[in-house]
Every structure is written in C-alpha cells, then in structure tokens.
C-alpha positions as CSV (number, residue, x, y, z in Angstrom):
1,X,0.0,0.0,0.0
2,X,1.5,3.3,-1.2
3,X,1.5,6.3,1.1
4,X,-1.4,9.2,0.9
5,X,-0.7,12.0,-0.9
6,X,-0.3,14.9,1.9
7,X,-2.9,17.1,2.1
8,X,-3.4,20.3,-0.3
9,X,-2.5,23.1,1.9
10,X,-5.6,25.3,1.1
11,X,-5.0,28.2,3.4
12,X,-1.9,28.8,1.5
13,X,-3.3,28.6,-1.8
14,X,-6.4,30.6,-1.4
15,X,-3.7,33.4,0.2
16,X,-2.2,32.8,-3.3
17,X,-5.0,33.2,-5.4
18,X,-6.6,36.1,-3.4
19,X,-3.5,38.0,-2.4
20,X,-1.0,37.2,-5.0
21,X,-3.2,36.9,-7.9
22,X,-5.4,38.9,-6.5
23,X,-8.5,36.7,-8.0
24,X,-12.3,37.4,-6.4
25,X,-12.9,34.1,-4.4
26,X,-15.5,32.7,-7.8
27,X,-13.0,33.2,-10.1
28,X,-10.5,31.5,-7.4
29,X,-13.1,28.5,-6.4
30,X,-13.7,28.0,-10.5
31,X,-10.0,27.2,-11.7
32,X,-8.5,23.7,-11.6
33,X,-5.6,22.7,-9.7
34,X,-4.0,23.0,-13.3
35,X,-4.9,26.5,-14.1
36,X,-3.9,27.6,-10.1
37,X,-0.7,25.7,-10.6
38,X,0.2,27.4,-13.8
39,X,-1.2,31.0,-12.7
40,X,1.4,30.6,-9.8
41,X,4.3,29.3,-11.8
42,X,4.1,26.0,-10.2
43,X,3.9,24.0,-13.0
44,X,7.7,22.4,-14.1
45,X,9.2,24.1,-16.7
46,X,11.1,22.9,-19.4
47,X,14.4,22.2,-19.1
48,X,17.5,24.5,-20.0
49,X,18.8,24.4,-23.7
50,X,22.2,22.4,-23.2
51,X,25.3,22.9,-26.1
52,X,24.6,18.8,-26.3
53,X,21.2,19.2,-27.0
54,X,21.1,21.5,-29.6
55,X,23.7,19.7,-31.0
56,X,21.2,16.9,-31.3
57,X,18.5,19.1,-32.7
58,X,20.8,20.5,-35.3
59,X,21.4,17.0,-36.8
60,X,18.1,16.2,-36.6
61,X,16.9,18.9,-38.5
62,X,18.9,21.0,-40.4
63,X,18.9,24.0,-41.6
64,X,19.8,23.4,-45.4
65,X,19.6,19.7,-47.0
66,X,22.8,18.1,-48.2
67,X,22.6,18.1,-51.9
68,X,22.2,14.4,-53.3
C-alpha cells in the first residue's frame, strides 16, 4: 500500500490566489488545480537548452539539406 498523498495546503493557496493573484474568491473557487498551478508558476518548466542538446536538434533537422 502506497503512502497518501499529503494534504493540499488550502490556506496557503487561497492566500495565493486572493493576495498574490489577486483573483475574487469565484474566479479562485472555478480554476482547476492546473490553471492555479500554472497561474502561480508551479507548473515544471522545461528544461535548460544544453550545447549537447542542440547539437542533437541540429542534426536532426537541419537547416539546409545536403545536396544528393
């Protein structure tokens, strides 16, 4: 049996959305957890362009195509 999730802190989050975001408390109640999350820059971002993986993209799609 896995662990429960802990608990959504909802305190914080409704300080979040009211004082941060400074939403009315409908427009707060009527977002998802998605929509809060990504309002409040929760949501993971992608990673950093590395040298390697550009690299990788540049091989993979080139800018000109080698003549045949």
């Amino acid at each position: 049996m896995s662990p429960a999730p802990p608990p959504f802190d909802w305190p914080a989050l409704l300080r979040a959305g009211l004082q941060t975001l400074r939403l009315r408390p409908a427009e707060f109640w009527a977002l998802t957890p998605a929509e809060l999350a990504l309002m409040l820059g929760l949501q993971s971002r992608a990673p950093a362009m590395t040298r390697s993986r550009l690299s990788e993209l540049l091989e993979r799609f080139p800018d000109k195509v080698p003549p045949p």
